[in-house]
C-alpha positions as CSV (number, residue, x, y, z in Angstrom):
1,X,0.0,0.0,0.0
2,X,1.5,3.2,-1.0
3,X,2.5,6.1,1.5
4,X,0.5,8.7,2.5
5,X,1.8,11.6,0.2
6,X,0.0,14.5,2.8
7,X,2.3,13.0,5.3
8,X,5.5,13.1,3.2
9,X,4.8,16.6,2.7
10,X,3.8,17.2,6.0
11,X,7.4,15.9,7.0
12,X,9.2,18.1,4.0
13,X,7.3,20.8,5.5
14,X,8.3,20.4,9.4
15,X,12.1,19.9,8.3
16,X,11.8,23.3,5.8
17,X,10.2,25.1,9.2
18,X,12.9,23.8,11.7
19,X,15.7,25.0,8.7
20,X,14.4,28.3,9.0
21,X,14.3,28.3,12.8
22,X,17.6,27.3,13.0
23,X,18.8,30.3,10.3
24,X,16.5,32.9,12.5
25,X,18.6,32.0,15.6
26,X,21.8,32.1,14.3
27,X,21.0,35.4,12.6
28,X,19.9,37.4,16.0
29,X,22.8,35.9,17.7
30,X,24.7,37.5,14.9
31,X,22.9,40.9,15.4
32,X,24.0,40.6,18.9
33,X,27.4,40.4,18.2
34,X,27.4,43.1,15.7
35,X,26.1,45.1,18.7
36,X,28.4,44.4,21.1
37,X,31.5,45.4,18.0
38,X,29.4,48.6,17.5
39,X,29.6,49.8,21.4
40,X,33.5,48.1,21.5
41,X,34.4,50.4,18.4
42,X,32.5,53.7,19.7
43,X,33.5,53.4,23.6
44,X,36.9,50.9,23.1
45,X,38.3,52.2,19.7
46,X,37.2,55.7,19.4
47,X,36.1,56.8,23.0
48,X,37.7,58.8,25.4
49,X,40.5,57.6,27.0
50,X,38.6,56.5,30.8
51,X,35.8,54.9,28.5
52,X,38.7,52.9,26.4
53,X,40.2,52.0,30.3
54,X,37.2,50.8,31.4
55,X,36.0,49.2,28.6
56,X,39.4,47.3,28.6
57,X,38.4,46.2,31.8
58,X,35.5,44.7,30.5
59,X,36.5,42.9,27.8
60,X,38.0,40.2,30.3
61,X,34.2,39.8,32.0
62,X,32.7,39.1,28.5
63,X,35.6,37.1,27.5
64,X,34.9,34.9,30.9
65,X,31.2,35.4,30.0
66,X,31.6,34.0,26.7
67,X,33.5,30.9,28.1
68,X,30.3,30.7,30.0
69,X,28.3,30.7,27.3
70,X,30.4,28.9,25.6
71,X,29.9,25.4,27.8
72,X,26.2,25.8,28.3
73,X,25.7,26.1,24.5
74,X,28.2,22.6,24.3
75,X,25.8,21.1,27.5
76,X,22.7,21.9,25.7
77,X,22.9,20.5,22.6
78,X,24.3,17.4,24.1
79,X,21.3,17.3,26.6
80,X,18.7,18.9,23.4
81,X,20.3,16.0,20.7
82,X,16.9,14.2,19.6
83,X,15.3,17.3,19.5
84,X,16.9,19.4,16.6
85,X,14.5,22.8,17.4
86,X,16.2,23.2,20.9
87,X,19.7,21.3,19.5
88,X,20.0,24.8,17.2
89,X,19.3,27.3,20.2
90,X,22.4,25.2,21.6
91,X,24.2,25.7,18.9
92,X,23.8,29.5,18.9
93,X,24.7,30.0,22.0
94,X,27.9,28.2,21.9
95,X,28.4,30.3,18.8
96,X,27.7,33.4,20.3
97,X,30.2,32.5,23.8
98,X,32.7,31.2,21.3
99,X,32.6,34.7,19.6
100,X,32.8,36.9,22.8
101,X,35.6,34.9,24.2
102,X,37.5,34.5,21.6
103,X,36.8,38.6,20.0
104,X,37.3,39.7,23.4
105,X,40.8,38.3,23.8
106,X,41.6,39.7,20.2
107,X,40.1,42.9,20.2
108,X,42.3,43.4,23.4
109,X,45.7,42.3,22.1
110,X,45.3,44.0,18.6
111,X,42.1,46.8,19.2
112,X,41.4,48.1,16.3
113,X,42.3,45.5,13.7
114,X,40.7,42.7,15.2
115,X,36.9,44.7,15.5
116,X,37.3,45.5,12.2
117,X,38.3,41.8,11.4
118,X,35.1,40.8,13.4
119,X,33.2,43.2,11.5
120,X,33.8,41.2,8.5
121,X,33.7,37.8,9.7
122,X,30.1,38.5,11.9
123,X,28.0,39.2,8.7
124,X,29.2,36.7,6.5
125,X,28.6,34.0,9.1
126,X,25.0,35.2,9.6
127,X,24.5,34.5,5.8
128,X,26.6,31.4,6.0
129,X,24.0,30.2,8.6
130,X,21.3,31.0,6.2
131,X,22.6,29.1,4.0
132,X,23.3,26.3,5.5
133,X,19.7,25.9,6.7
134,X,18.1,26.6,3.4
135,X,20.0,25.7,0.8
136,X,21.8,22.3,-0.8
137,X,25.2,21.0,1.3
138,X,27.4,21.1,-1.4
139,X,26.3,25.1,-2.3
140,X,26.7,25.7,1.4
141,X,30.0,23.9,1.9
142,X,31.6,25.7,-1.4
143,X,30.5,29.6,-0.3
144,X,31.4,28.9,3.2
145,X,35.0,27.9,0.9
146,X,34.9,31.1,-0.8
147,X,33.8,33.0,1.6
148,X,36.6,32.1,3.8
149,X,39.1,32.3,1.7
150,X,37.8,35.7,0.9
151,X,38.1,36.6,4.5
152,X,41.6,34.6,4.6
153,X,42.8,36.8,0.9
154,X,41.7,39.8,2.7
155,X,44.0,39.3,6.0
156,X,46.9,38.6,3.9
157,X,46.3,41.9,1.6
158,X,46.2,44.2,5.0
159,X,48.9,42.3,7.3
160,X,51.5,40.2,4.8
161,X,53.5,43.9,4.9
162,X,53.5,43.6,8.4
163,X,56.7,43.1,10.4
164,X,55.1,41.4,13.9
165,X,52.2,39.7,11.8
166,X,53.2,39.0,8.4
167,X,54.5,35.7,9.6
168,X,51.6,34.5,11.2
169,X,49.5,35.5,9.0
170,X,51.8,33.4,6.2
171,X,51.1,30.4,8.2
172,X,47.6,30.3,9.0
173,X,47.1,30.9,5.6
174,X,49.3,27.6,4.8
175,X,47.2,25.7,7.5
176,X,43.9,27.0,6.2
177,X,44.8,26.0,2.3
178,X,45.9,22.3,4.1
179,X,42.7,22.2,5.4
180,X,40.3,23.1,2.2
181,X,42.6,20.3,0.2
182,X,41.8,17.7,3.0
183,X,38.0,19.0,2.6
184,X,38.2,18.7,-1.0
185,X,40.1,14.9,-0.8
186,X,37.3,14.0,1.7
187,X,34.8,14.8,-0.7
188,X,36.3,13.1,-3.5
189,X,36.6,9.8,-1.2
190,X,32.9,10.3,0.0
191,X,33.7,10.6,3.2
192,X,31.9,13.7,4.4
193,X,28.6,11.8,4.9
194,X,28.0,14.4,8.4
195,X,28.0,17.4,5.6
196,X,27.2,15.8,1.9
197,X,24.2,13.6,1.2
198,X,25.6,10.4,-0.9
199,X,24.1,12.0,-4.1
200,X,25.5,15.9,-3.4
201,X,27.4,16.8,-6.8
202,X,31.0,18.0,-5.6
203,X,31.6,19.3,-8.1
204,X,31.2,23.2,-7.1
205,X,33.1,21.7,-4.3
206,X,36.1,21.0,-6.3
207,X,35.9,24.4,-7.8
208,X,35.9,26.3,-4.5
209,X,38.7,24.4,-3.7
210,X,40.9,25.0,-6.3
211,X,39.7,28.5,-6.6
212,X,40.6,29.4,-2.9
213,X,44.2,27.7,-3.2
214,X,44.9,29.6,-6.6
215,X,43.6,32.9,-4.9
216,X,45.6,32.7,-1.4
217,X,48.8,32.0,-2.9
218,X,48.7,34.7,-5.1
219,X,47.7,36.8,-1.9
220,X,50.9,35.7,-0.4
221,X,53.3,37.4,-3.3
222,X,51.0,40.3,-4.0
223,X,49.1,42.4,-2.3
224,X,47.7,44.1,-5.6
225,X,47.1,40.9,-6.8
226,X,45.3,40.1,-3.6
227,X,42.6,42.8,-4.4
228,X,41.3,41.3,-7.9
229,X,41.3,37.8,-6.4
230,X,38.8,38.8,-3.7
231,X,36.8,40.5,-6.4
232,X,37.3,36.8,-8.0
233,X,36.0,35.2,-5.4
234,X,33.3,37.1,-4.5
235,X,31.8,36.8,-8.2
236,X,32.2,33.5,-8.2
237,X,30.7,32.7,-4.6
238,X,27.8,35.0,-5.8
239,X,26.9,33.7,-9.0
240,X,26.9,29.9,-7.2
241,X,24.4,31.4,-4.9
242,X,22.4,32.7,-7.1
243,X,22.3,30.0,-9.1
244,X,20.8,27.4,-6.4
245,X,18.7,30.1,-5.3
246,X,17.0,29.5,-8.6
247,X,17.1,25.8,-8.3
248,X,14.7,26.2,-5.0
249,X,12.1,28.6,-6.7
């Protein structure tokens, strides 16, 4: 006897619901954060000099707060794992505690340069999370690619001059294009069945991949260079999203 196709859809229609609850959380965790780099960058950055003392001060209680955060968001979606509503809030939270311990540290040891790092990175992981909820794995798995390496091209342009940081920066950048090949190898082998359904084509994949490594070394010679190949990979991470954007209307 065949299935019941109401409750099929019904199903299709609970899993689309709980994708966009998921997206909504992450995105007003993002807000948050952008809040908290909007009051760090007027009172912190560009305040007088008791606010930037106090605010200094601060940063270590959010930075503790976030580590807070941090573990409850870790305890809850262990505790919330059959239910994948609540497992998302989880999620967020750890996120968000992640964020404020981590940016606090940063934005203390470098100030200006790491808020205005954060500033980048906050947005484009709200759309990431969008993504991620609404669209196909392999178009989410190749923008958040590109959109990394964007964010990885664009350090390189700024610090690869820099005497302190121009090292560091060289070798994250090495890790991080380790890291996309062993993505892209898993993906050739099949073995990313926790982000790729077994019939997800790679093969946008394969061009993030390739596109991001080609990118960041040029970033590493040139910072001229650098600036067209963010341009390059922002087309490119655009035109993919547009493109499955059709394929869900």
């Amino acid at each position: 006897m065949a299935k019941n196709p109401n409750n099929k859809n019904k199903a299709k229609s609970i899993k689309r619901d709980d994708a966009l609850t998921g997206g909504m959380i992450f995105f007003v965790a993002g807000c948050i954060a952008e809040v908290f780099l909007w009051a760090v960058r007027r009172y912190y950055i560009n305040g007088y000099i008791d606010e930037a003392l106090l605010w200094h001060e601060r940063l270590k209680v959010f930075a503790g707060a976030g580590v807070a955060a941090l573990l409850a968001g870790v305890a809850l979606s262990v505790l919330w794992k059959k239910d994948a509503g609540k497992r998302v809030f989880g999620w967020a939270l750890g996120a968000l505690g992640a964020f404020f311990a981590a940016g606090s540290i940063l934005i203390r040891m470098y100030e200006s340069s790491a808020v205005t790092l954060l500033s980048v990175v906050v947005p484009v992981t709200m759309v990431l999370s969008i993504l991620w909820a609404l669209y196909d794995r392999e178009c989410s798995v190749s923008i958040t690619i590109l959109c990394a390496s964007l964010i990885v091209v664009w350090v390189c342009r700024k610090l690869i001059g820099s005497i302190a940081l121009g090292t560091p920066v060289r070798i994250i950048a090495v890790i991080y294009l380790l890291a996309v090949a062993a993505l892209v190898w898993l993906a050739k082998q099949g073995k990313l069945g926790m982000l790729l359904p077994t019939n997800a084509d790679v093969l946008p994949i394969y061009v993030a991949g390739g596109l991001s490594a080609l990118t960041i070394l040029v970033a590493l010679f040139s910072a001229t260079a650098a600036y067209y190949a963010m341009w390059c990979l922002g087309v490119v991470a655009f035109a993919l999203a547009v493109y499955y954007t059709v394929k869900l209307l």
